[in-house]
C-alpha positions, 0 to 999 in steps of 0.5 A: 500500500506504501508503495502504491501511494508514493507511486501516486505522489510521483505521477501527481507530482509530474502531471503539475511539472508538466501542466507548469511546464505547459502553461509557460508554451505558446497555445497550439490552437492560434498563432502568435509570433513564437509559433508562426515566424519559425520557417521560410514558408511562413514567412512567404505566406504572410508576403501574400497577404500584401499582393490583393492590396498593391497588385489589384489588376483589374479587381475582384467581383465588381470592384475596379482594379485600376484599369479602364475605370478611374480615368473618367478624371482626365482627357481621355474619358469624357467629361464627368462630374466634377464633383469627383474631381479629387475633391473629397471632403476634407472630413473623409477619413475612410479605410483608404484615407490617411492610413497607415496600417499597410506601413506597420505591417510592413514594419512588422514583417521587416522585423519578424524576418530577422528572428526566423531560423533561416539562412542570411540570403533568405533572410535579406530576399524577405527583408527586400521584399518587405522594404519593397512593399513599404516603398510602394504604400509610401510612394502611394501616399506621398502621391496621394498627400505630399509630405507624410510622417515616416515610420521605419519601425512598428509603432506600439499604439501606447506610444502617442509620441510615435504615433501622433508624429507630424509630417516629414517633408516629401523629399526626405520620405521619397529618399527613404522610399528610394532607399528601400528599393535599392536595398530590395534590388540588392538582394531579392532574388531574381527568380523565386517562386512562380515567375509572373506570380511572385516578387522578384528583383525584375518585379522590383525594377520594374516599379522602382522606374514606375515610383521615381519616374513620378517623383522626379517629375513632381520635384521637377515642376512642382518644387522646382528642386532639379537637383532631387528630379535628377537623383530620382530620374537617374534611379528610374533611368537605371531602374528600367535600363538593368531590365532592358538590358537582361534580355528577359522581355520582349514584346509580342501582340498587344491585344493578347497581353489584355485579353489572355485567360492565362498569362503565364510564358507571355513575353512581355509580362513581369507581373500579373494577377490570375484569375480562376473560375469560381475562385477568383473573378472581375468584370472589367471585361463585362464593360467591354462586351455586349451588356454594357454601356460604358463612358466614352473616349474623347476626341482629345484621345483620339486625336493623339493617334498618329497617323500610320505614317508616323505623323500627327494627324494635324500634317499627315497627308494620310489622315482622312478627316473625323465626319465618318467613322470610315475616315478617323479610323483609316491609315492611324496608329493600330495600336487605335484598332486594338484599343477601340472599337473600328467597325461600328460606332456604338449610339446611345438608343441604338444599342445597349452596350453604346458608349457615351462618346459612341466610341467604344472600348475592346482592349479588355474583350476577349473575343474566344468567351464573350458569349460565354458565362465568363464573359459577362457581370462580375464571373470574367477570368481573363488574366490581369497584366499587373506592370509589363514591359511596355510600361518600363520601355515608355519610363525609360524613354521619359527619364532619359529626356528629363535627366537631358533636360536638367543637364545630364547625359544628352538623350541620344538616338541609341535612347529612342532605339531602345525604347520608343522604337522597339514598341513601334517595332511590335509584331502587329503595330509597326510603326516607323521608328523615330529618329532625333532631328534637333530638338525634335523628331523626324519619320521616314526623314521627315522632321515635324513639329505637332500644330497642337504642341503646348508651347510650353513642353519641348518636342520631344518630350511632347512626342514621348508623352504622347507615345505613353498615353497611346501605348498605356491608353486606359491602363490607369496612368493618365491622371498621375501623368497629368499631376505629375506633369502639371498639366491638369488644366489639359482637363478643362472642358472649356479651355479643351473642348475636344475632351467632352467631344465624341464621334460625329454623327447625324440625327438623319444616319441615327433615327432613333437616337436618344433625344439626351444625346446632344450634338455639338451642330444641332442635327449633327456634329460632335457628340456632347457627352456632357452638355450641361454647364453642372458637368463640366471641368473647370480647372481653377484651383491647384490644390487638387494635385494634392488630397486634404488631410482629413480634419479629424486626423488633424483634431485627433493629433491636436488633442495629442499636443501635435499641430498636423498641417493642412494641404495647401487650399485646403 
């Protein structure tokens, strides 16, 4: 009997050990730092987490991503509201608005990286992706902002003195953006997961000549500060130059790189966002099918087209006038056929799917399944090109002009043949390359000068400009470009007519013309898409480059003894 309750004593004895021993582990049934941040596998689950938020492609269900729509602000939509105009209400302060969650989760990952048991080249691939996305919402927001406070380590929500920081000048943040991609281009690695799928050190190029290009620009012609532009042209000079000369993108057909229900192997993409069949889908394409009617490209974009000649349409010979659609569709840039619609116009009351201009877009319709289940609402599954080659090639082009402009290295014939002319060069576009004749360019040896140049941007840098607003048309560049250029009183319907101009058309050729459809001579001219005075763009106030801070982020801070400063205007 003694030894049967010793032997009791001892199991009780270690059944406590054990339960206090048990008591100090992490719990097994949630996730904390100790039980997650333990293999490389972990560690590039949670990098997904950032992808749906940077890399949205065309969306997801009804949500847009960043292609076709959202441009309906500049000149190559139609006139809109211009309630929308980047004027929210300095009272906003919605999840998209000064937020700076996506930072600390950047921070966070920067700091867990270095505690997980893996080797140092991991280590560092982990630390540059998670900088890289750091750079990218900081970029975001100095776009979106101006000067922002900066953060570089995670920020306990008890510490009101980091947390109510005021805002750094812009200039210091965009170095540390740029910092930050120096650092990912150093050591993420050139290939790591599924190319096309994964950040890589192309991926990070990539943007890094998207991010500096703008910033360059923006020091350039809103500060005035060349010394800065400079610095940042030249990072998105080499940025887009390490990819062209890896030898790793080519281009192909142009449609196709839009259209593709599967991406994968396509020469030009560096990046780009699956979309699968009951899992993941947008409508995007929705827009560009049968269903859907759709706000209407201006004559101002349009117009931008050259002629297949390579010349402006205001001096080619070849151009035929716009008072049929037989004459402003013959001899342009195919890149225009691509794009838009040739065949047909499309009429508001003559058929559902009209667009507002009554030119419509197909650069998002893929021909194979627009009658299928997939082609219509929000069930779309065609591939999303996230950042591709063209991009990279048009950003080349612009920074190496700018950094000419600012006294650096002159830009050269070798620079138009290593950019421009390789797009013209596209299977399926080509178009004449260009070559430099002055201070401007020539075609076929012909030198030439755009009638309907603004004075005030150099030929060349005109001619650059326009080829990216052809080469990305309705991609979602167009607005930034005009921030960043500022040049958005090229927005104005009244000082712009052409912008709220659409197809010429006569009453008598459409009998059953919507009577809201106005036309710019009565019984025929120029469809008016907005016709009332409420809708048009009147550009009178610069302080729409920049968004306001949010009024109950600035009571919120004064509360906490810090003084947030507004935005200019605001």
């Amino acid at each position: 009997m003694k030894y049967k309750i010793f032997a009791y004593i001892l199991i009780v004895t270690a059944m406590v050990a054990c339960q206090d021993d048990f008591l100090e582990r992490p719990p097994l049934d949630r996730l904390t730092d100790e039980t997650y941040w333990t293999t490389e596998e972990n560690v590039r689950t949670f990098a997904w987490g950032f992808y749906p938020e940077f890399f949205s492609g065309y969306g997801s269900g009804f949500t847009w991503g960043r292609y076709f729509t959202g441009q309906s602000l500049n000149d190559d939509f139609s006139a809109s509201n211009p309630a929308q105009f980047r004027l929210q209400p300095v009272t906003a302060a919605g999840t998209n608005y000064w937020r700076f969650s996506w930072i600390r989760k950047a921070n966070l990952f920067i700091n867990r990286i270095q505690t997980v048991p893996m080797s140092e080249e991991a280590i560092n691939h982990w630390t540059g992706v998670a900088r890289f996305f750091r750079a990218l919402e900081y970029a975001n927001m100095v776009n979106q902002f101006g000067d922002v406070p900066w953060f570089e380590e995670e920020v306990s929500d008890q510490d009101p003195s980091q947390l109510f920081r005021p805002r750094d000048p812009r200039t210091f943040v965009m170095d540390r953006v740029l910092e930050d991609f120096q650092f990912a281009v150093a050591n993420v690695r050139t290939q790591d997961g599924t190319a096309g799928l994964t950040v890589n050190k192309d991926v990070v190029l990539a943007f890094m000549s998207q991010v500096m290009l703008f910033e360059g620009s923006w020091q350039k012609y809103h500060d005035g500060n060349n010394t800065k532009a400079s610095e940042y042209f030249e990072a998105a000079k080499w940025a887009a130059d390490q990819l062209i000369n890896s030898g790793r993108y080519t281009l192909g057909n142009y449609r196709e790189v839009f259209t593709s229900i599967n991406l994968a192997g396509n020469p030009e993409v560096i990046l780009y966002r699956h979309y699968e069949a009951g899992m993941l889908t947008h409508s995007l394409m929705s827009y560009n099918n049968t269903g859907e009617a759709q706000t209407g490209v201006s004559k101002n974009a349009i117009d931008a087209y050259l002629a297949d000649d390579g010349l402006p349409i205001g001096i080619s010979s070849k151009y035929q006038g716009d008072r049929t659609r037989e004459q402003m569709m013959a001899n342009r840039d195919p890149r225009l056929y691509e794009t838009f619609v040739s065949y047909e116009y499309r009429i508001n009351g003559i058929v559902p799917n009209y667009s507002t201009t009554g030119i419509a877009t197909h650069k998002y319709l893929n021909e194979e399944i627009r009658n299928s289940v997939e082609g219509f609402s929000n069930l779309n599954i065609t591939d999303a090109p996230v950042i591709r080659y063209g991009e990279v090639l048009m950003n080349y082009a612009e920074a190496a002009a700018e950094l000419s402009s600012l006294g650096g290295t002159a830009f050269s014939q070798a620079d138009l043949d290593k950019s421009i002319n390789v797009l013209r060069a596209r299977p399926g576009i080509n178009m004449p390359p260009v070559s430099l004749a002055g201070n401007g360019f020539a075609v076929n040896g012909i030198a030439y000068t755009d009638p309907n140049q603004d004075q005030s941007v150099p030929p060349v840098l005109w001619e650059i400009r326009r080829e990216r607003r052809i080469e990305l048309m309705m991609e979602g560049f167009r607005l930034d470009d005009l921030r960043r250029w500022k040049k958005l009183e090229y927005t104005d319907t009244q000082a712009n007519p052409s912008i709220n101009r659409g197809a010429w058309i006569t009453r008598a050729a459409y009998p059953l013309l919507q009577s809201s459809v106005v036309l710019s001579e009565g019984s025929e001219g120029y469809i008016i898409p907005a016709s009332v005075a409420a809708s048009q763009r009147i550009f009178n106030n610069p302080r729409v480059y920049l968004d306001p801070v949010p009024i109950d982020q600035i009571a919120l801070y004064r509360e906490n003894g810090v003084e947030l400063e507004q935005n200019p205007g605001w």
